[in-house]
TIMI-278086 format. One record per residue: x negated, y negated, z of N, C-alpha, C in turn. Coordinates in steps of 0.1 Angstrom, whole numbers, padded with zeros to 4 digits, always signed. Each point is the difference from the previous one (the first is absolute). Last residue first. Layout:
BEGIN
XYZXYZXYZ
...
END
This chain:
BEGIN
+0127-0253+0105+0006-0004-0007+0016+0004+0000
-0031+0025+0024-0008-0013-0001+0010+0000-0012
+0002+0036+0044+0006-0010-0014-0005-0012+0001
-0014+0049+0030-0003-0014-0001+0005-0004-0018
+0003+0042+0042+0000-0007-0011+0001-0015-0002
-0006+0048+0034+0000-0016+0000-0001-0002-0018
+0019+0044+0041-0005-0005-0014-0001-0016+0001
+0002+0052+0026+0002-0012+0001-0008-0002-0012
+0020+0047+0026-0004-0005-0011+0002-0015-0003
+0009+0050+0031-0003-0014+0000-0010-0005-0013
+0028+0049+0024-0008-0002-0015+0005-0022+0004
+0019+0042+0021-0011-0003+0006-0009-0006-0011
+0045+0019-0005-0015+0005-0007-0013-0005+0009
+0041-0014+0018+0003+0018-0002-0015+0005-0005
+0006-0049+0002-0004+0010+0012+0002+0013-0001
-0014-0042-0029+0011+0012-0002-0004+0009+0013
-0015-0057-0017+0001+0011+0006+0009+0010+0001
-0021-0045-0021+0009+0009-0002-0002+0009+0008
-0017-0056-0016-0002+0013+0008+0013+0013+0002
-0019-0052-0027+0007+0008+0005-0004+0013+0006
-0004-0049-0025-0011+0005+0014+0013+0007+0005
-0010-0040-0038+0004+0010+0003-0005+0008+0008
-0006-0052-0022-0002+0014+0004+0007+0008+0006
-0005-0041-0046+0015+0006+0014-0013+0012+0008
-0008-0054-0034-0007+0017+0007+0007+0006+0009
-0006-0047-0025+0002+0011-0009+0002+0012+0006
-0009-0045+0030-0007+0006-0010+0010+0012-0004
+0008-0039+0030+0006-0002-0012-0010+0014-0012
+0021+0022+0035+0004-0011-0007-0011-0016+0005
+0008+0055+0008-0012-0009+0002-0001-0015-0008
+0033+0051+0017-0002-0013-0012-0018-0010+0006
+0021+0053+0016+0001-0015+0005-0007-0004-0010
+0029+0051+0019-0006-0009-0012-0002-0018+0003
+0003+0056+0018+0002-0017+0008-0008-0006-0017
+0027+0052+0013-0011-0009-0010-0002-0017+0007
+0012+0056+0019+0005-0015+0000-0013-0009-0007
+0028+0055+0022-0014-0010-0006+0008-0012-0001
+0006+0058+0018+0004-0014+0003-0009-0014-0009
+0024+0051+0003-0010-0004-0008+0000-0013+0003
+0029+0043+0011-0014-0010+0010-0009-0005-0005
+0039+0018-0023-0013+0010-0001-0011-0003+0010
+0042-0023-0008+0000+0010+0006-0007+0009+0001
-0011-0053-0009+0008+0011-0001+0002+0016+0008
-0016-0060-0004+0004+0011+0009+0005+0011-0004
-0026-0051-0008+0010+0008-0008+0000+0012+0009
-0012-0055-0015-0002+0011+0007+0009+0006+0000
-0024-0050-0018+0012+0014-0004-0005+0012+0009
-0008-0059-0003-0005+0012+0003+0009+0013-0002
-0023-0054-0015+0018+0013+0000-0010+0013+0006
-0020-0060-0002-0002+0019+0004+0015-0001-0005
-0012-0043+0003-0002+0004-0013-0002+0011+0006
+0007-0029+0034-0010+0006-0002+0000+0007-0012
+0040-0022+0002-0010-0010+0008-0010+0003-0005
+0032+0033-0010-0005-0010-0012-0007-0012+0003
+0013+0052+0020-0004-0014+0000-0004-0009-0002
+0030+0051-0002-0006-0015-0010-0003-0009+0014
+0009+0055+0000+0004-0013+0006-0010-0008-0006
+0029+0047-0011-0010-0005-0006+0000-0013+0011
+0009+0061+0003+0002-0015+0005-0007-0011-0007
+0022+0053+0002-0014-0009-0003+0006-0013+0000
+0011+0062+0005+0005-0016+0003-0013-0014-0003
+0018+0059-0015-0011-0011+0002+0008-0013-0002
+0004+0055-0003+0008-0012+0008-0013-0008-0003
+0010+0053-0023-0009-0013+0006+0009-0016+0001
+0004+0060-0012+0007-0010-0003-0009-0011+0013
+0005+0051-0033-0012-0009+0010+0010-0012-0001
+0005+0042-0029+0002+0003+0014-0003-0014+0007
-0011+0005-0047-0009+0002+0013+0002+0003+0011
+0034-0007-0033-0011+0009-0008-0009+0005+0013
+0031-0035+0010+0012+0014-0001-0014+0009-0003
-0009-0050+0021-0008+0007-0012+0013+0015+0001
+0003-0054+0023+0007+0018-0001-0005+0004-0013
-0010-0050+0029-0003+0007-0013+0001+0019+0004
+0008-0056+0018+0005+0011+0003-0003+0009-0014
-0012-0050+0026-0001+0008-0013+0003+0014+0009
+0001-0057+0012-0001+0015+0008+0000+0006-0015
-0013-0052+0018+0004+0012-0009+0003+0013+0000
-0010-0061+0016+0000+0010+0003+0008+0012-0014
-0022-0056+0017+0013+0008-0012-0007+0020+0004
-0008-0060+0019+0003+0013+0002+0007+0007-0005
-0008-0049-0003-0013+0011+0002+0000+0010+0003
+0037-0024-0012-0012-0001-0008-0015+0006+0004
+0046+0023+0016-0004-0018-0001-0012+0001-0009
+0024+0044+0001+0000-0009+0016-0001-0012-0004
+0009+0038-0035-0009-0011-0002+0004-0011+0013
+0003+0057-0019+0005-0010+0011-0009-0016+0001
+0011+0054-0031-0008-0015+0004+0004-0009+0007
+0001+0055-0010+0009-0010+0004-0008-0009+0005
+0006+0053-0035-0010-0012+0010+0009-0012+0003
+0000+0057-0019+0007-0008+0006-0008-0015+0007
+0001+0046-0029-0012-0011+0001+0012-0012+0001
+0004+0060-0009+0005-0013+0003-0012-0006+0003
+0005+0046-0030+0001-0004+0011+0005-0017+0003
+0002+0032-0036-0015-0001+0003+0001-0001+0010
+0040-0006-0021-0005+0018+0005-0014-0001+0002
+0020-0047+0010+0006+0008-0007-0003+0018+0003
-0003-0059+0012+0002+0010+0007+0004+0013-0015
-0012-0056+0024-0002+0011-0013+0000+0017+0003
+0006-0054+0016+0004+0010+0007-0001+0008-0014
-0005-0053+0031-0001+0013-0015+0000+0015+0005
+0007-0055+0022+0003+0015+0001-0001+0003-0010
-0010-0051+0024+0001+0010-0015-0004+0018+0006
+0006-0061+0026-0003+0017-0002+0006+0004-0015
+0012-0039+0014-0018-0001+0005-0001+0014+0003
+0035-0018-0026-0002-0009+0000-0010-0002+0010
+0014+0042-0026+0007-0007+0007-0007-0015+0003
+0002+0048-0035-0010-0013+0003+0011-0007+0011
-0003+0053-0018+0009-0009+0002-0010-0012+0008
+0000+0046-0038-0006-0011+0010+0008-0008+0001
-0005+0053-0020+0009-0009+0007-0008-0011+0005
-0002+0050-0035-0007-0013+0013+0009-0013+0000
-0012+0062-0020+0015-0013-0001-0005-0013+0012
-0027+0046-0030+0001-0008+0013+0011-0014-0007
-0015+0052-0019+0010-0015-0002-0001-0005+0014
-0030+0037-0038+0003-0001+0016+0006-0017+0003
-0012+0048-0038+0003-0018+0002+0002+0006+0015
-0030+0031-0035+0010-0001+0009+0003-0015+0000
-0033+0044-0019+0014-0010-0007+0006-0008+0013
-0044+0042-0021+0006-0009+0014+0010-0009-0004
-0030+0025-0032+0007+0010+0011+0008-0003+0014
-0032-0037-0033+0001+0015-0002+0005+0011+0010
+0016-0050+0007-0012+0003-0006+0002+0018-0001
+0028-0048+0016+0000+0012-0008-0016-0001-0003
+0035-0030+0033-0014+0004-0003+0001+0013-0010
+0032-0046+0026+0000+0010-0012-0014+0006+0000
+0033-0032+0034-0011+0005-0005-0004+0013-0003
+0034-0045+0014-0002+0012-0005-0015+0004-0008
+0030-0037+0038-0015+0006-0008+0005+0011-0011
+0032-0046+0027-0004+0011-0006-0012+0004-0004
+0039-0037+0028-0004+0005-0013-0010+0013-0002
+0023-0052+0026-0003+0014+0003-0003+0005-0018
+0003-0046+0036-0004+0008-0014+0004+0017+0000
+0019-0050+0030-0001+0013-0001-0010+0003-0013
+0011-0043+0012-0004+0004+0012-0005+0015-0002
+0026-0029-0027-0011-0007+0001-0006+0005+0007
+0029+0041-0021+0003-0020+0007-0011-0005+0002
-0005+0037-0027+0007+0002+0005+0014-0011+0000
-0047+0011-0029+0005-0012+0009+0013+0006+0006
-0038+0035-0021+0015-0006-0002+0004-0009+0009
-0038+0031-0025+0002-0007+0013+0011-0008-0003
-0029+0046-0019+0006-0007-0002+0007-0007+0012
-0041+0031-0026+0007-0009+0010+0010-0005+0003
-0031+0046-0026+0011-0011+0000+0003-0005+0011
-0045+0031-0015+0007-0003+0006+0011-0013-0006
-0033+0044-0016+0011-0010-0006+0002-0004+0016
-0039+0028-0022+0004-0002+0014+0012-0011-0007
-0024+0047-0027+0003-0020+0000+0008+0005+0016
-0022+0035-0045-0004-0003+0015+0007-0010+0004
-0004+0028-0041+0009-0004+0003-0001+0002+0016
-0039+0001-0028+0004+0011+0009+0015-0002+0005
-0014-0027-0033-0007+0013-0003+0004+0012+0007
+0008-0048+0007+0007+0008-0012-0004+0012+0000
-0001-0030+0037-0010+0004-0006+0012+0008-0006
+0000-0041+0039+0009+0008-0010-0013+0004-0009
-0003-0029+0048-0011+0014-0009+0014+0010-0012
+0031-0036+0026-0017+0009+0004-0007+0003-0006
+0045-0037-0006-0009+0016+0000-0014+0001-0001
+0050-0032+0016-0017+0003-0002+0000+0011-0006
+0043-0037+0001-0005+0011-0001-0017+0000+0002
+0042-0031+0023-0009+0004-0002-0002+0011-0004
+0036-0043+0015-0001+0016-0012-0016+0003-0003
+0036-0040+0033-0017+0007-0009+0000+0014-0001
+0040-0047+0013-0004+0015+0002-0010-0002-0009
+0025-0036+0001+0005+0004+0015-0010+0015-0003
-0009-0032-0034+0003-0007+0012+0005+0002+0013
-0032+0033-0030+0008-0008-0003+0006-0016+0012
-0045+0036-0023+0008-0008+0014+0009-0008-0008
-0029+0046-0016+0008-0010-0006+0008-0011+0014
-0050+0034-0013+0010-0006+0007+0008-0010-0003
-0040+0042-0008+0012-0013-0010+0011-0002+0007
-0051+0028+0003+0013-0008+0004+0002-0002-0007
-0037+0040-0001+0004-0015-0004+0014-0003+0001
-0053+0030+0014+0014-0002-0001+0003-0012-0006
-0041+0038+0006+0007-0013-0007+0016-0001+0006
-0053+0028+0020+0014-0008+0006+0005-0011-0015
-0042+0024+0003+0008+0010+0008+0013-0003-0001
-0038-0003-0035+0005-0003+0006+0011+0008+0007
-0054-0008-0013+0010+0014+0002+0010-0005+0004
-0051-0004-0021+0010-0007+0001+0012+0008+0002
-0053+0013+0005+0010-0001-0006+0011-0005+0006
-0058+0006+0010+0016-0002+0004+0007+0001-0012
-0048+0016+0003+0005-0009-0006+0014+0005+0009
-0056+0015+0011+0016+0006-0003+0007-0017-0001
-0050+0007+0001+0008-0001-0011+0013+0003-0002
-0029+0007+0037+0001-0011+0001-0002-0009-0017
+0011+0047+0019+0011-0012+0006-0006-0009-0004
-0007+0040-0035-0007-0006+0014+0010-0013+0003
+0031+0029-0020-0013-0005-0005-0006-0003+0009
+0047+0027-0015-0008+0001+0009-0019-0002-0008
+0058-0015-0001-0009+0004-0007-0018+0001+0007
+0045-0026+0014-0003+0016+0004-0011+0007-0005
+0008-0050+0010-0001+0009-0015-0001+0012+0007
+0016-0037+0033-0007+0008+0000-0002+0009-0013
+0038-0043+0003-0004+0018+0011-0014+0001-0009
+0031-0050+0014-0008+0007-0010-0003+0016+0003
+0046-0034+0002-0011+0004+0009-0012+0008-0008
+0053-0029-0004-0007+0010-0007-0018-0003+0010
+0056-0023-0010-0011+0009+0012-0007+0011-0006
+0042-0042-0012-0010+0012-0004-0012+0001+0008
+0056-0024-0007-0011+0000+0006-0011+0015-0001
+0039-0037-0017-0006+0010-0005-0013+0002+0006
+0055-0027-0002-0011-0003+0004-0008+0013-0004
+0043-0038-0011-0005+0014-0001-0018-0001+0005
+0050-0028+0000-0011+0003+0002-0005+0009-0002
+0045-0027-0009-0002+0009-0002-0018+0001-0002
+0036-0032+0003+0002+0004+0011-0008+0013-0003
-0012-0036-0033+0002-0004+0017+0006+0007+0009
-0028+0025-0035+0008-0010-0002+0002-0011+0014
-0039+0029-0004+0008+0001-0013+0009-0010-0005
-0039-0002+0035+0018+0000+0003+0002+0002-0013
-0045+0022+0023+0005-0009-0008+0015-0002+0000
-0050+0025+0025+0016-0004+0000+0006-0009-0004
-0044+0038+0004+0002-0013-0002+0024+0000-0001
-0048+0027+0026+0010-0004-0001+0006-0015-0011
-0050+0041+0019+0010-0010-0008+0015-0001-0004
-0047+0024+0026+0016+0001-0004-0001-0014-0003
-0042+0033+0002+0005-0008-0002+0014-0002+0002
-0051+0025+0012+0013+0000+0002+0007-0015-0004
-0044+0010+0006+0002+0000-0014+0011+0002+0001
-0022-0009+0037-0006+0017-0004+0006+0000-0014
+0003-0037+0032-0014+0004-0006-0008+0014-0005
+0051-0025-0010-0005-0004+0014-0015+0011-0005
+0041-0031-0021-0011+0008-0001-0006-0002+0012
+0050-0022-0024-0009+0003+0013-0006+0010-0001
+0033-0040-0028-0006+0016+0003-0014-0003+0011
+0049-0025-0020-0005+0003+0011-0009+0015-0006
+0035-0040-0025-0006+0009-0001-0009+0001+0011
+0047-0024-0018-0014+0003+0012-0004+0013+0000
+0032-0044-0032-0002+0017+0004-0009+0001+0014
+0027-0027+0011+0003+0012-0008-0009-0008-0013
+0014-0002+0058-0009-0011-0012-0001+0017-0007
+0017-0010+0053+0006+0006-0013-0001-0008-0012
-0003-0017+0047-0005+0014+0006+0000+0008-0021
+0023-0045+0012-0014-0001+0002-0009+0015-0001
+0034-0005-0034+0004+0000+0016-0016-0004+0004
+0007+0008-0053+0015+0001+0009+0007-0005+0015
-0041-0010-0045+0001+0005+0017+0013-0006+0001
-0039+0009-0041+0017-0001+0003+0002+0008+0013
-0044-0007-0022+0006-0013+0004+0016+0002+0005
-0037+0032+0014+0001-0001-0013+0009-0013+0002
-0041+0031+0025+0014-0002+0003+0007-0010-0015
-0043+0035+0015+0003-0011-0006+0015+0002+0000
-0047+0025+0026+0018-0005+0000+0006-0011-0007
-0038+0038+0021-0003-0013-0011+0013+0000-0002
-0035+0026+0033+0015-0001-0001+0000-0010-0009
-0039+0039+0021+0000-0016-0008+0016+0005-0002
-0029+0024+0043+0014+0000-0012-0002-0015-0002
-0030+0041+0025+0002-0015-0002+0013-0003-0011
-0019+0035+0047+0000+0003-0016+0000-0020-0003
-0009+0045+0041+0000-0011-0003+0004-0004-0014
+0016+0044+0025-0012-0004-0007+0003-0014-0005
+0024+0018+0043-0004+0008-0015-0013-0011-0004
+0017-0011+0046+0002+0021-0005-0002-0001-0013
-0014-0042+0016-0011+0012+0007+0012+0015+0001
-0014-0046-0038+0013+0008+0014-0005+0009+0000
-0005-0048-0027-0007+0010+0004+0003+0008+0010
+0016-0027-0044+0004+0004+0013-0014+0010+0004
+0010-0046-0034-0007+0012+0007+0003+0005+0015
+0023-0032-0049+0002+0009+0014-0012+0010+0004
+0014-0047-0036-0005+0011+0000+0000+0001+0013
+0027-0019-0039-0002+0001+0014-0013+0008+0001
+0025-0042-0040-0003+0011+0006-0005+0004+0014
+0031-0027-0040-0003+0003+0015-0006+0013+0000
+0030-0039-0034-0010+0011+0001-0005+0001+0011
+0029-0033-0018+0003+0010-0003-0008+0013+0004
-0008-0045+0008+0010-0002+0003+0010+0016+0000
-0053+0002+0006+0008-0010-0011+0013-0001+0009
-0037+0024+0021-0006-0003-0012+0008-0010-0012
+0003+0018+0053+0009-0004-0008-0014-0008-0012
-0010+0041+0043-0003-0014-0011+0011-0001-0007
-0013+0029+0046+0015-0006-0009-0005-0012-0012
-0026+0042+0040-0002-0012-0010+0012-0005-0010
-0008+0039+0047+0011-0004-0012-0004-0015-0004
-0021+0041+0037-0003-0010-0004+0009-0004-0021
-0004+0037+0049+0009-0001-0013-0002-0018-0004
-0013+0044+0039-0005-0013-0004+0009-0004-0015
+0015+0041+0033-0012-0006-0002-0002-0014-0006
+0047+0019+0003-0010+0005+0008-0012-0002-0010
+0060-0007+0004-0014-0002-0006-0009+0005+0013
+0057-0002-0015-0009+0004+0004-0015-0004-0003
+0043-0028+0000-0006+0006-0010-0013+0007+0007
+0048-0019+0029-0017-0004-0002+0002+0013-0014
+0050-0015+0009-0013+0010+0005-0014-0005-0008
+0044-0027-0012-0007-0001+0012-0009+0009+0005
+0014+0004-0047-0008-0011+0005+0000-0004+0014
+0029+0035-0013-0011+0007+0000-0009-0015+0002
+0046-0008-0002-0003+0005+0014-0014+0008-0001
+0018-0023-0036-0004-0013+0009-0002+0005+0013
+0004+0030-0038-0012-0007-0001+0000-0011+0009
+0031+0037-0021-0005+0000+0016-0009-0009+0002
+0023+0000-0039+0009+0004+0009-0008-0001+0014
-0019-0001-0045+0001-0014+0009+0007+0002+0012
-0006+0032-0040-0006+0005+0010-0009-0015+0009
+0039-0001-0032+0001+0008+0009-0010+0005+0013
+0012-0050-0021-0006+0017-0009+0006+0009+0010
+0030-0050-0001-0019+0004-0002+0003+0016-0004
+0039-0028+0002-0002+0011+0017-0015+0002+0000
+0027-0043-0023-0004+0014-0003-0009+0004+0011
+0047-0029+0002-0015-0003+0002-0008+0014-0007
+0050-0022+0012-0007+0014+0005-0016+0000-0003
+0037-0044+0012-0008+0015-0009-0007+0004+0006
+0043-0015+0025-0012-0004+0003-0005+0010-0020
+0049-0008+0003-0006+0002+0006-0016-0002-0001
+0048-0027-0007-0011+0006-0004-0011+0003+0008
+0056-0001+0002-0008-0005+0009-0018+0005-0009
+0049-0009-0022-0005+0014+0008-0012-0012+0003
+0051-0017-0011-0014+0001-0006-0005+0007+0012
+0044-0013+0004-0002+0013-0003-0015-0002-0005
+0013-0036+0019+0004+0008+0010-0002+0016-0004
-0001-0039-0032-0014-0001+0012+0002+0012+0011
+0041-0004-0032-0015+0006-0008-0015-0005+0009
+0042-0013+0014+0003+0014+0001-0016+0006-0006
-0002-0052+0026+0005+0011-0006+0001+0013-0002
-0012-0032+0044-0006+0008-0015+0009+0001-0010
+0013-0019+0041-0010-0008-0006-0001+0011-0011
+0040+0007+0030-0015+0002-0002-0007-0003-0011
+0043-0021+0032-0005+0012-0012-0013+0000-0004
+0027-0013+0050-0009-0005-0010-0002+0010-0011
END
């Protein structure tokens, strides 16, 4: 029998899967850090108002028994042009908390593959100027500017930041990104980071690798700083597990930590727990209260080397 195809079906190339864009850089580890619980301790009450379609605000009182109690207003306006459920441009986010400390973030898409974002931190100090205290005045002090500009393509992302840049004292923190679709499966790609200030100069290049499989994900960042190795494992729907591997070269110091997440979407609870090499053991239990507005939380931590315990309850309304 002769073969059905012809010469030109027979030489046509086989199309491969796309590549897809690989996201940011500092996303690389983010589906094996969301299984470990979020530390907490003492009382932590979180108010969620949606004031519009566009606008939102929060308010948070923590009351905690190692530092000092405090309150934080959050106000968040999100904007008409949305890319993804998770991704609406512009968005502006700022957050004050009860000592006059401020950050604010806002993030706009320039174009369509090209974002930029600009985040600012500033805190009040003490007038040095010496008057009775109960005429001393604060001053405005910022600690923290920085600003993005991210370009996503269809297979790769190009990221520049900089830090606190000051002319004056030719001071700046430069970091570059860069992420490269491989195969549909592979990313790999790159840090570099630049610091100059008065009498100091240096870069430092970390090179990273991710590979996505079809219920696990391997990353792997590794350079002269050291390494940060993590591995996601997604068992079944209710069960997704994580390990993290972090080599400090500077510190000498290197830390293991394993963590666990289990869903049960019957009883509306997740619960996350976690184990590292420091004998740090904990675990967040989170439960819904459907049909009212309200998630609680109820975790506990323990470090046996330090001998040091600490438990937390919080309550979401909205």
């Amino acid at each position: 029998m002769g073969n059905a195809l012809g010469p030109a079906a027979r030489r046509a190339p086989r199309r491969g899967e796309p590549l897809g864009n690989p996201g940011s850089f500092d996303e690389l580890h983010r589906q094996c850090k969301e299984v470990f619980p979020q530390q907490m301790e003492g009382v932590k009450l979180i108010v969620n108002k949606a004031l519009s379609s566009h606008f939102q605000v929060t308010h948070t009182v923590h009351m905690s028994t190692l530092g000092p109690s405090n309150y934080h207003f959050n106000a968040t306006y999100v904007g008409d042009r949305q890319l993804s459920p998770t991704e609406a441009f512009p968005t502006l986010v700022g957050d004050m908390d009860n000592c006059g400390s401020l950050n604010a973030q806002v993030l706009h898409l320039v174009a369509e593959r090209i974002r930029t974002k600009a985040v600012f931190q500033a805190e009040l100090e003490q007038d040095p100027v010496a008057v009775p205290i109960p005429f001393q005045t604060h001053l405005s002090k910022f600690v923290t500017w920085q600003f993005d500009g991210e370009y996503r393509g269809d297979d790769c992302t190009a990221t520049l930041t900089l830090g606190n840049p000051d002319l004056l004292s030719e001071s700046v923190i430069m970091v570059a990104h860069f992420l490269q679709s491989v195969t549909s499966r592979l990313v790999l790609g790159g840090e570099m980071v630049y610091h100059r200030r008065p009498g100091e100069e240096g870069a430092i290049v970390t090179l990273a690798g991710k590979y996505t499989a079809l219920k696990w994900v391997a990353t792997l960042n590794i350079g002269y700083g050291g390494a940060h190795a993590s591995y996601y494992h997604k068992a079944n729907e209710q069960v997704q597990v994580g390990v993290e591997l972090e080599a400090n070269t500077r510190l000498q110091d290197t830390t293991f930590a394993f963590g666990y997440q289990l869903n049960l979407p019957q009883a509306n609870m997740v619960f996350r727990g976690l184990l590292d090499s420091n004998w740090c053991v904990g675990g967040v239990l989170e439960k819904k209260l459907p049909p009212l507005p309200v998630t609680l939380a109820l975790g506990a931590f323990l470090n046996h080397w330090k001998n040091r315990f600490h438990c937390g309850f919080s309550v979401i309304v909205g």
